[in-house]
Residue, then its C-alpha position, 0 to 999 in steps of 0.5 A: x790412112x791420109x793424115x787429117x790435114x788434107x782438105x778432100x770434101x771441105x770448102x775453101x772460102x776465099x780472103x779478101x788478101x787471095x790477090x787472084x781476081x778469079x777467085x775473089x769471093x770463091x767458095x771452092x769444093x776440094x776434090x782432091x787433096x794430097x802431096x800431089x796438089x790439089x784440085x777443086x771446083x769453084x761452086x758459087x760463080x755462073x759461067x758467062x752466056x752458057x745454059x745447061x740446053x745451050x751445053x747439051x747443044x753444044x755437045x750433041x748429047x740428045x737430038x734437039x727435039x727431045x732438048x725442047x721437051x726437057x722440064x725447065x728445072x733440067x733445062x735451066x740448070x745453071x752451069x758454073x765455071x768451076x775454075x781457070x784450068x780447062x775452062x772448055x772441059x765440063x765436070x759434075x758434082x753430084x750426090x752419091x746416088x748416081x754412080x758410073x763404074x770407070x767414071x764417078x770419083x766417090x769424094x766421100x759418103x754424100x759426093x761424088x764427082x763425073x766428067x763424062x757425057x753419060x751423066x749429062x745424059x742421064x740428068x737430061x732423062x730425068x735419070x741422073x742424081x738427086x742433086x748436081x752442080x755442073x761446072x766449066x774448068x777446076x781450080x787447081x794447086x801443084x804440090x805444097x801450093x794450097x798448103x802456102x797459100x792457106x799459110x799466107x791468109x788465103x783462104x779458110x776452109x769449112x766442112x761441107x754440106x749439101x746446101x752449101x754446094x748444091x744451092x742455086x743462090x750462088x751469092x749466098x754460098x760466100x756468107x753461108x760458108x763464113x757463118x759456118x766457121x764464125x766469121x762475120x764477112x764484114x769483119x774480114x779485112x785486106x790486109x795479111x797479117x799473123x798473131 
């Protein structure tokens, strides 16, 4: 059995001393997390200019015609950039009630993570899972780099639940996450330091 100390299926919350423009204010859902590193996706950012139908489009995954009829609650799925690494490369976090042998990662009981174009598919037919976050790239971490990056105030880490991850009010996931573990966000300062 893993020991407890590592981080799959929690939050990291990001501190004002992360140093990394691109993860300033992240909230980051931990995929995986071992001796190997670690990789996660950031789950309170929008990607720039890109639409759920602007993706289906992009990829060909259902003709145009079937692309106009799609309710607006799937066409207007908001796609998030899910970190720096392969920001071309598309992933999906979704509950567990969807799964694809060969394909889904069980995260744990409640997520589970796809990055094949048959759950694209599936959402766009009103067959895919109960909720979804659809991101562009992954944050990720050699071996020991997450561990340090925790050590030197970077980042804190929540439990996860499905409100936290699957919201669409992406700016309120950053307090959401703080509130979970006690944190006041106004409190929190720039400056690293250790008791």
């Amino acid at each position: 059995m893993k020991p407890s100390t590592y981080l799959d299926g929690q939050m990291l919350i990001a501190m004002p001393t992360i140093g990394d423009p691109r993860f300033e204010r992240s909230v980051i859902y931990l995929c995986a997390h071992s001796e190997n590193g670690a990789m996660g996706i950031i789950v309170n950012k929008k990607s720039p200019m890109i639409s759920f139908a602007d993706l289906l489009d992009r990829l060909d995954v259902i003709p145009e015609a079937e692309r106009i009829r799609l309710p607006p609650d799937i066409r207007d799925l908001q796609v998030h950039f899910g970190g720096p690494v392969e920001p071309a490369r598309g992933f999906v976090l979704h509950t567990s009630d969807y799964f694809s042998n060969d394909t889904t990662l069980p995260i744990d009981e409640r997520v589970a993570l796809t990055a094949t174009l048959d759950i694209l598919r599936a959402i766009a037919g009103g067959e895919g899972p109960r909720r979804v976050l659809l991101a562009l790239g992954y944050a990720g971490w050699g071996p020991g780099q997450l561990e340090s990056e925790i050590h030197h105030n970077g980042w804190l880490h929540c439990a996860a639940d499905e409100d936290l991850l699957f919201n669409s009010d992406l700016d309120a996931k950053y307090p959401a996450a703080l509130a979970k573990i006690g944190v006041d966000p106004s409190m929190l300062s720039a400056e690293a330091g250790h008791a």
